[in-house]
Each structure stands twice: as C-alpha cells, then as structure tokens.
VOTIDREN-528174 format. One line per field, with one value per residue (C-alpha): x, y, z. Coordinates in steps of 0.001 Angstrom, whole numbers. Last residue first. Layout:
u	(X,...)
v	(Y,...)
w	(Z,...)
This chain:
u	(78394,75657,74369,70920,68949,68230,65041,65936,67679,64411,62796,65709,65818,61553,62677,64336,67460,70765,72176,70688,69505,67092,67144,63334,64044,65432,68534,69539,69817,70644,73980,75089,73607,74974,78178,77917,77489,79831,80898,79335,78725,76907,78248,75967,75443,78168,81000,79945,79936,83508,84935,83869,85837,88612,88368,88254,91228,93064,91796,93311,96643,96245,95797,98892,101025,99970,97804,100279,102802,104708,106874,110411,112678,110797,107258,106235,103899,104022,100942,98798,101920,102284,98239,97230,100065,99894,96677,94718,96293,95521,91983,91709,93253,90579,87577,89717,89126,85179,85219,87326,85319,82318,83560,84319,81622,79077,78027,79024,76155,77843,78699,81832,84509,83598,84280,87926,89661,87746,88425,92368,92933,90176,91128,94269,95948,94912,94589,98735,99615,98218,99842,103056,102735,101847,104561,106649,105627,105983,109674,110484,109951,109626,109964,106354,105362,104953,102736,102177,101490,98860,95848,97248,99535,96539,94420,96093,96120,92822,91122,93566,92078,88264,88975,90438,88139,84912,86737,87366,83358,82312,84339,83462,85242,85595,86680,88551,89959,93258,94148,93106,96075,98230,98041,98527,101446,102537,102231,103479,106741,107825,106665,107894,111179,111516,110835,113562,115862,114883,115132,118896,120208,119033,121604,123971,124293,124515,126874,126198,127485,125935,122858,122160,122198,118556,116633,115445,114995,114147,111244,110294,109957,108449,105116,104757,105207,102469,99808,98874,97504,94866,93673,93864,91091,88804,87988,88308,85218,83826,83930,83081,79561,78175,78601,76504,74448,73469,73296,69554,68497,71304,70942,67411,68070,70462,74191,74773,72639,69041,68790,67752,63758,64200,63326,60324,61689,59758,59940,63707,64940,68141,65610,64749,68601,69043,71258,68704,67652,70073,71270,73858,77388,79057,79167,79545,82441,84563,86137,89750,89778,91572,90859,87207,86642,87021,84962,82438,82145,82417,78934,77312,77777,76243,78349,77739,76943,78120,81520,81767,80588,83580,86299,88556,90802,94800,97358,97530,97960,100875,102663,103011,103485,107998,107306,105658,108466,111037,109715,110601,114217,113853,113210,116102,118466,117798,118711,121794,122666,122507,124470,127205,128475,129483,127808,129368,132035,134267,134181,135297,133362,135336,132575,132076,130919,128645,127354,127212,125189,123173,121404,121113,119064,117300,116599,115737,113298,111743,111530,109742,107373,106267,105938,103320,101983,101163,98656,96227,96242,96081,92770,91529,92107,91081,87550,86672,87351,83926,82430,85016,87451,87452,84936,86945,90277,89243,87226,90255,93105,90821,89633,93015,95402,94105,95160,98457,98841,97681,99926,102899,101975,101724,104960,106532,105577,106965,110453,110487,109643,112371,114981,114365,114671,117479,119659,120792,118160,115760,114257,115501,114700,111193,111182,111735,109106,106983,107217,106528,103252,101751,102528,100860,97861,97708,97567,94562,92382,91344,91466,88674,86259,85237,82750,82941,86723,86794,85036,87228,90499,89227,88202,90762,93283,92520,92390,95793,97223,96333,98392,101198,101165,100239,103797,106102,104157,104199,107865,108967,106265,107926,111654,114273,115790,119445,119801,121808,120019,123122,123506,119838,120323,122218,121943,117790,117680,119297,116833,113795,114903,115068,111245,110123,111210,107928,105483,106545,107271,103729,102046,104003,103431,99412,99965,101708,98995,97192,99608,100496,97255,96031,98519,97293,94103,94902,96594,93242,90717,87569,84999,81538,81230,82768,80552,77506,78600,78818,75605,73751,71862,67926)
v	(105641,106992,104589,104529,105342,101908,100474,97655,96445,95706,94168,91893,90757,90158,87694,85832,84982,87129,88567,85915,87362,89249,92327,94560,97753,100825,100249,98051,100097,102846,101215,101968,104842,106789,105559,106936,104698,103906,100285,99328,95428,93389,90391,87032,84653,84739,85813,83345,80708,82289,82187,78268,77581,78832,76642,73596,74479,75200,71834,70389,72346,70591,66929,67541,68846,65945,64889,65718,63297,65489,68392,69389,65684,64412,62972,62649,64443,67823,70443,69687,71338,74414,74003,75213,77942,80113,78774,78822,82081,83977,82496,83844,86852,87314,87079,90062,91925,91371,92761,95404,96577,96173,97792,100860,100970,101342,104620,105881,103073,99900,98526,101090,100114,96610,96479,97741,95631,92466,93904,92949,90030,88934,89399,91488,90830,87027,86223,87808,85522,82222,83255,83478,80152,78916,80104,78535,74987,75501,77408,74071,72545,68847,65767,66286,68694,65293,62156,63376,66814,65925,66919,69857,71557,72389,72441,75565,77290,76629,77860,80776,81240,81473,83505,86112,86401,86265,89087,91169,90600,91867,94986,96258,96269,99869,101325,98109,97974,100343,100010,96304,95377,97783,95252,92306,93934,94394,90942,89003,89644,92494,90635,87452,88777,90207,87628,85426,87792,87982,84337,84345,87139,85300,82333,84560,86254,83312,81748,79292,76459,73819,75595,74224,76881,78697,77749,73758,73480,77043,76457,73648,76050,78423,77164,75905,79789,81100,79861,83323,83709,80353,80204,84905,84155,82520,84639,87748,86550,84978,88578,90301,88065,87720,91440,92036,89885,90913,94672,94542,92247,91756,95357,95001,92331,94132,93378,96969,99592,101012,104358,103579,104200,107075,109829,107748,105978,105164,108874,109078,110941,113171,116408,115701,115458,119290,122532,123393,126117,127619,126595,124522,125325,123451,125615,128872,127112,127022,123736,123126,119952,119400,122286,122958,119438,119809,123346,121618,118817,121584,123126,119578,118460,115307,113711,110668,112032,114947,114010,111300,111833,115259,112862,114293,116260,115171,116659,114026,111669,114519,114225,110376,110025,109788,106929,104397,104926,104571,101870,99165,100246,98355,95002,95012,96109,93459,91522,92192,92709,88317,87897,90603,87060,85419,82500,80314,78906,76981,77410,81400,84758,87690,90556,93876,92331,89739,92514,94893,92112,90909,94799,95548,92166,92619,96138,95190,92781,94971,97360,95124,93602,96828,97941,95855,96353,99798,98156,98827,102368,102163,99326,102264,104812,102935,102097,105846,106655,107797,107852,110526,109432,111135,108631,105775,106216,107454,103922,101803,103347,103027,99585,98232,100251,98886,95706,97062,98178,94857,93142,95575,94142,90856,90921,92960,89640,87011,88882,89369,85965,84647,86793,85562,81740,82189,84281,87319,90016,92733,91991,95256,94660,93819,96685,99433,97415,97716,101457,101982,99976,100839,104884,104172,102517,105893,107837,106681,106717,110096,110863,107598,109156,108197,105745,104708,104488,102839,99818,99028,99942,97176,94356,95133,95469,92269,90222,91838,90284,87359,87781,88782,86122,83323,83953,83916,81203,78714,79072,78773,75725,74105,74345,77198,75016,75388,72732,70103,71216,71854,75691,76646,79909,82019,79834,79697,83496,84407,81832,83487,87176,85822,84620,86878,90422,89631,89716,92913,95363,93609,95333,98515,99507,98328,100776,103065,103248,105949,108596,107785,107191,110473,112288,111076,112263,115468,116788,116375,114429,116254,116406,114594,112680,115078,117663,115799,114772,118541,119206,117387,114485,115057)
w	(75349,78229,80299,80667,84279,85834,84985,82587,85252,87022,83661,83031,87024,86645,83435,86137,86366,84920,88070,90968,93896,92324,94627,95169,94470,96143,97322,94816,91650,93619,95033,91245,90490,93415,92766,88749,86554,82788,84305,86959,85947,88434,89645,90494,88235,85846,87947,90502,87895,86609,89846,89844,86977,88408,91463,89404,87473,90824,92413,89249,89978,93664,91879,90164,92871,95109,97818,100274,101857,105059,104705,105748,106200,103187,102121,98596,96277,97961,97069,99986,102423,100090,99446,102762,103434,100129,98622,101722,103102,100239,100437,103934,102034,99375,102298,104103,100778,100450,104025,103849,100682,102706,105158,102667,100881,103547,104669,100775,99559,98278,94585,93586,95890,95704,92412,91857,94003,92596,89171,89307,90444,88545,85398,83511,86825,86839,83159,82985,85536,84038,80765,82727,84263,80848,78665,81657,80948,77702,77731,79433,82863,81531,83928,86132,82762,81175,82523,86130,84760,82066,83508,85695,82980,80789,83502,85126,82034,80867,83987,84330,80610,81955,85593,83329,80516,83055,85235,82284,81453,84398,84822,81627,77986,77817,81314,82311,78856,79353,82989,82679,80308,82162,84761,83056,81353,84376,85582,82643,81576,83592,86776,85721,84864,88429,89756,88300,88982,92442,92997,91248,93346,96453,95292,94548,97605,99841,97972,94665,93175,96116,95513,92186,89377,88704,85687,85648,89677,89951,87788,89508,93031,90667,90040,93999,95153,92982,95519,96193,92969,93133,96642,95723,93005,94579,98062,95891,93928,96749,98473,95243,95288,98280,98796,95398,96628,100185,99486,98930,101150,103110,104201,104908,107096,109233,108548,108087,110205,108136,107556,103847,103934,106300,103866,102297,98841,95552,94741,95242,97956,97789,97587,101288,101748,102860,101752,98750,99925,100878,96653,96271,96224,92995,90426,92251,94362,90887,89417,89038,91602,94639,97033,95237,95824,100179,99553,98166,100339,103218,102147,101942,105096,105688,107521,105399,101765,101492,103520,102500,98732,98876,99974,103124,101805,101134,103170,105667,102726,101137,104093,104645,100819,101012,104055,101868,99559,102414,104357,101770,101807,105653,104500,101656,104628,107017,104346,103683,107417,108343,105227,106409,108387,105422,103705,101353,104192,102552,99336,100203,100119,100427,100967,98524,95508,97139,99377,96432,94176,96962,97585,93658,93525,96506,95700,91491,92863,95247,92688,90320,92726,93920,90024,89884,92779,92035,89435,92022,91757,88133,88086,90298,88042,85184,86825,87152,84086,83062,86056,87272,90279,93689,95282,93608,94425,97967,98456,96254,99025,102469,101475,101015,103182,106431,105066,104361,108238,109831,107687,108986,111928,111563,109515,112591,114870,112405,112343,116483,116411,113512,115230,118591,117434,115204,117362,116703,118360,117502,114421,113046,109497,110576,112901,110092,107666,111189,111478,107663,107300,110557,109727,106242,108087,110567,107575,106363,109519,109441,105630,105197,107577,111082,110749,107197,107384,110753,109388,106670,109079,111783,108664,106337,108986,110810,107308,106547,109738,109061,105822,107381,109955,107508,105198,108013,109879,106630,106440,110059,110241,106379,108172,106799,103922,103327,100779,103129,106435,108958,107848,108764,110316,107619,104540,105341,106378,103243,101046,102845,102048,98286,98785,101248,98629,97059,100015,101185,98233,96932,99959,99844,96362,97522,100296,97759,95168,97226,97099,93234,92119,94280,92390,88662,89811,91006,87537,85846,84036,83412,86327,85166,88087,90266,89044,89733,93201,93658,92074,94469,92619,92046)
C-alpha cells in the first residue's frame, strides 16, 4: 500500500511549481554549459594575450588539456561528495552550497588574481576545479529533486527540461562573448600592428564573471525550496512533514494527503514477499549489487560512452574553423573570439536545442530506452560516415556535408543519450540511494568527458608540430567514435530498463524484491519477472 502522499504526487496535475523548479534547478546545468562553452573564445583571448611569439596564437596543448581536465575532475569530485551528501543529509541541505561553489569560483575565475601568464593560468585552472566541484554537485542534486517532485506521467519531460538548460547555456554564453568582443572591439583602437590591445586581458575576465549572475539570481528561491516529500517520507521517515513540505508547493489539501494515526508507520510499506528489514541493507553491499547492480552498471556505462564521444566536439570544429572563420592573420583579438562564438552559437540553435526539445516532447511517449537506442544508432552512422572515408575526402572537403553531419551527430546526442542518461538514474534507485548513484553514474560520464576532451585531442592529430605530438589520427579516432557508439547501443540493449509511465517506487520495486536478471531481455525467467510489475497505464 503506497502512502497517499507519494500517491498524490504521482498523480498531481501539472502546475505552476513545476515549471519553477525547472528553472531553479536547470541553472547548475545553465551554469555548467555557461562554463565549458565560453573556453573556446576565452581560450583564443588568452592565446593572443599571452602567447604573442607562437605564429597562430596557440596557448600550448598542457595549458589546454589542464584547463579543460581540471574542471572536469573536478565535476567527478562533486558528483561523487555532493551525490552522497544528498542521501545522507537531504538534497535542500546541500543544494545551495553547490550554487554558492558555482558562483564564488565563476567570480574568482575572472579574477585570476595576478598578470602574468603563469599566475593567471594557475589561479584560472584552480577556480575551474572549483567551480567543477560545484556543477558536479549540481548534477545529482538537480535531476533527484526534478524527479521526486515530478508526476509519473511527465515526469521524464521535466527532467529532459531541466537538462535542456544547457542549451540555452550555450546560447547565452555565446551571445555574452559575442556581445562582450563586439563593444571591446568597438570601443578600443586596434591597429595592424599590434592586434591585441591591452582591454583584451579584461574582456574576458568579464564573460567569466556574467556567468555568476544567473546562477546567483536562484540562490534564494533554492533555500526557499522544501525539502522533497519521498525524502523526507521515505528516508527520514517523517511522513507528517512530507505532507506539509507538498502542501507548500503543490495545490493539494492536507486532508488528502495526511494519513491516518494509524497509519503513521512503514509496516504497511512492506510488500508480502518482503520482511520489514529485507531492504536495510548499506550500498555497495552484496545485496545492493544484486539487485541494484545492473541497472547501475548500466546508466554509468551509458554516461561513460556517450560524453568520449560529446565532449570530443572540439576536433569537429577545429576544420570547421579552417573552411568558415577568416585566417587569424585578418583578424584582432576581438574578432577572432567573435567568430568562435558565432559559430557556437549556430550549432547550438541548429542542432542542440532542437535536440533537446526533441526529448522534452517524446521522452514521455516514446520511452527512455528506445530514445537512447535512436540516438546512440545515428551518432553511429554519423561518425562513420565521415570516419571511413575521411582520409580519402572529408580530409580536403569541409562542406555543408561535412557539417550536415556534425550537426546531425549533435542533435542524436541531446535527442539520445545525452540526454536520458541524466534522466535515468534519477528514477532506477531506492530514495536512500538515488542520488549517489546518480553521482556516481554521472562522475563515470565525466571520466569519459575527460577521455574524449583531453585523451583524444592529443590521439586525434595526424602529424606532429611545435604543440602536439603524432597521434593515431583523426580518422582512426572518429572510427573509435563509431565503435564506441555502437557499443552504447549493446549496453542499451542488454541492460537498461525503461521507466517510462512508473512511479519511483515501482521502479526500484521491480528489483528490490525479486531475483535480478542481469541481462534486460535474457532469459525467458527475465520475461516472466517483468511480467510481474504492476501495468502501466496508457
């Protein structure tokens, strides 16, 4: 028997609170893609400002890889510290200190301290650790609060919609570096001589520190916010303030969801296969790999997959810059992070968002499972159709082609797997759990981040020059790609469960108290387990 006030939520119409926890919670992830899309531009400032003697401006392959690990190391902290925190001490307790991580280090990467190239890039690589630290954090607190708030009926949209913040977090910062470079370049007397003026070293500075303010403007209304009504049911096991938590967010009446006195225990929680202790059991034991084991197995490999292949987005658009952005000779400073921006910035409208929107819309119809089988299956065919015959033609031809595909392999990411692996985890695991493991499966994604970012930049290079050493080659690394794809869609396949329609408790249920197939469609005893599980209403 389910307590009426997790009954209520999952049946709770859509309402004016939902859209305002998207917003609240969406702007880690705002923050997240703020961050790693405004490097790029920020990069090429840095590189005219401190590298003047290298004859494109090039700030050297370590500076480059650091700048990009350290952030993303420090996400795999915070997912990992701030996942575990919010199952012992409550996701509202914990989620405002990420959001204060996230907007004092945007402040001190902008600050950097110092002048000088090798104090700036330090203090600069230590406030991206930080502020890493911070967005992780944000992760598993953000999709957990998303999804214990949400209805079962749209419960996967408004997590796909949270996550789609980053969307517009690439947009904005886009539109701030370009807005930014344009009024420098506007306001400064640049000469042939000397391409990059002093106010340079300010400019971007200044596109760092805008990126505090949105995270900043949802401070209040996070401390504001209630702690979730499953946590605290279902965890602290207070029952009587779960109700009053959801009567403060949702239009519903106490007198439909107080229970009974008599009712104010968890011997009625128990299902007649269980004993009353049967799931007391600490994470990482063996009974929680037994039943749990899986489904973790499977979003963290999931996540693990597709961030080698998003993260390495960087090597696409270095050729596209070649064949689309003027030669940096012909451009200043401003221009030439002006150009990058743009360029992002058209991507993002072009492919990403609509990506994202993509999975807003299906994610609750279509089913988590088999958006994640369409998008790891056409980044697949993407990446192979420029991998195989790259040395032969897309080598010497960038064209609307080559760039159809880039964008298609986007789109299959955020209207695939980039997507749905921030949106599973949060609804697989018991409340004690969910969110570690969702810092857990997410920290997996950002080791891969880090291999396709940092790995497969120095892999990626088919020659030696003054920056990187011989690699094994762009084409053999967008084969690698392919190959990796393909393997998300095995692990798809095999091992993820949909959730699609089910209510939390429904979902963890159908582990927690059966016997676990390890793998999703094998054997015939799987088919007659699943069978089991209460129907899903259309």
């Amino acid at each position: 028997m389910a307590l009426k006030v997790l009954s209520a939520l999952d049946s709770a119409k859509t309402q004016y609170y939902h859209f305002k926890a998207i917003i609240i919670a969406g702007m880690g992830l705002f923050t997240d893609a703020y961050d790693l899309f405004c490097i790029p531009p920020i990069m090429r400032l840095i590189g005219r400002i401190y590298y003047k003697h290298d004859p494109n401006f090039e700030v050297n392959a370590v500076v480059t890889s650091t700048m990009i690990g350290m952030s993303l190391l420090g996400t795999v902290i915070g997912q990992l510290i701030f996942g575990r925190l919010g199952d012992l001490m409550g996701r509202k307790k914990v989620y405002g200190l990420a959001l204060i991580l996230m907007v004092i280090s945007s402040i001190g990467c902008g600050f950097s301290i110092c002048t000088s190239r090798e104090c700036v890039l330090a203090s600069l690589g230590f406030f991206r650790f930080v502020q890493g630290v911070g967005i992780g954090g944000d992760y598993p607190l953000s999709a957990t609060i998303m999804s214990e708030f949400s209805n079962k009926r749209t419960r996967g949209a408004f997590i796909a919609a949270v996550f789609s913040m980053q969307g517009f977090g690439i947009v904005v910062s886009s539109l701030v570096t370009m807005a930014v470079c344009a009024a420098f370049d506007g306001a400064s007397s640049v000469n042939s001589g000397d391409p990059t003026p002093k106010n340079a070293d300010l400019a971007w500075r200044l596109i760092l520190m805008i990126g505090a303010i949105p995270a900043a403007m949802t401070f209040y209304w996070r401390m504001m916010m209630p702690e979730t009504a499953r946590f605290t049911a279902l965890v602290e096991k207070d029952i009587l303030q779960a109700a009053k938590n959801m009567e403060k967010v949702l239009e519903v009446s106490m007198s439909q969801i107080t229970e009974e006195p008599t009712d104010l225990t968890f011997s009625h929680l128990t299902t007649p296969t269980s004993s009353s202790n049967s799931n007391n059991y600490p994470i990482f034991s063996k009974k929680f790999l037994s039943r749990h084991g899986r489904d973790l197995f499977s979003c963290a490999t999931s996540w693990l997959l597709v961030d080698i292949v998003f993260y390495s987005s960087n090597l696409f658009q270095s050729h596209i810059y070649q064949r689309y952005v003027p030669p940096i000779a012909n451009m200043n400073a401003y221009q030439d992070a002006f150009h990058v921006a743009r360029f992002q910035a058209i991507v993002a409208l072009c492919s990403t968002i609509p990506g994202y929107f993509a999975t807003v819309y299906f994610i609750d119809r279509v089913g988590r499972v088999k958006i994640q089988l369409i998008g790891f299956s056409f980044m697949a065919m993407c990446l192979l159709a420029i991998g195989i015959p790259y040395a032969h033609y897309w080598h010497s031809h960038h064209n609307v082609g080559y760039i159809i595909l880039y964008g298609l392999t986007f789109f299959f990411s955020n209207f695939g797997p980039n997507t749905t692996t921030f949106i599973v985890p949060a609804e697989l695991f018991p409340a004690r759990f969910r969110s570690t493991c969702h810092g857990i499966s997410g920290a997996a994604g950002k080791v891969g981040a880090i291999i396709g970012s940092v790995g497969f930049l120095w892999a990626s290079k088919d020659h030696k020059d003054h920056n990187y050493p011989k690699g094994i080659g762009m084409q053999a690394t967008l084969l690698i790609f392919g190959g990796v794809s393909i393997l998300g869609i095995l692990v798809t396949y095999f091992f993820t469960r949909e959730t699609m329609g089910r209510s939390l408790e429904e979902n963890e249920n159908e582990d927690e108290y059966t016997d676990v197939c390890f793998l999703r469609c094998f054997p015939t005893s799987c088919v007659r387990r699943q069978s089991s599980v209460i129907e899903v209403p259309p």
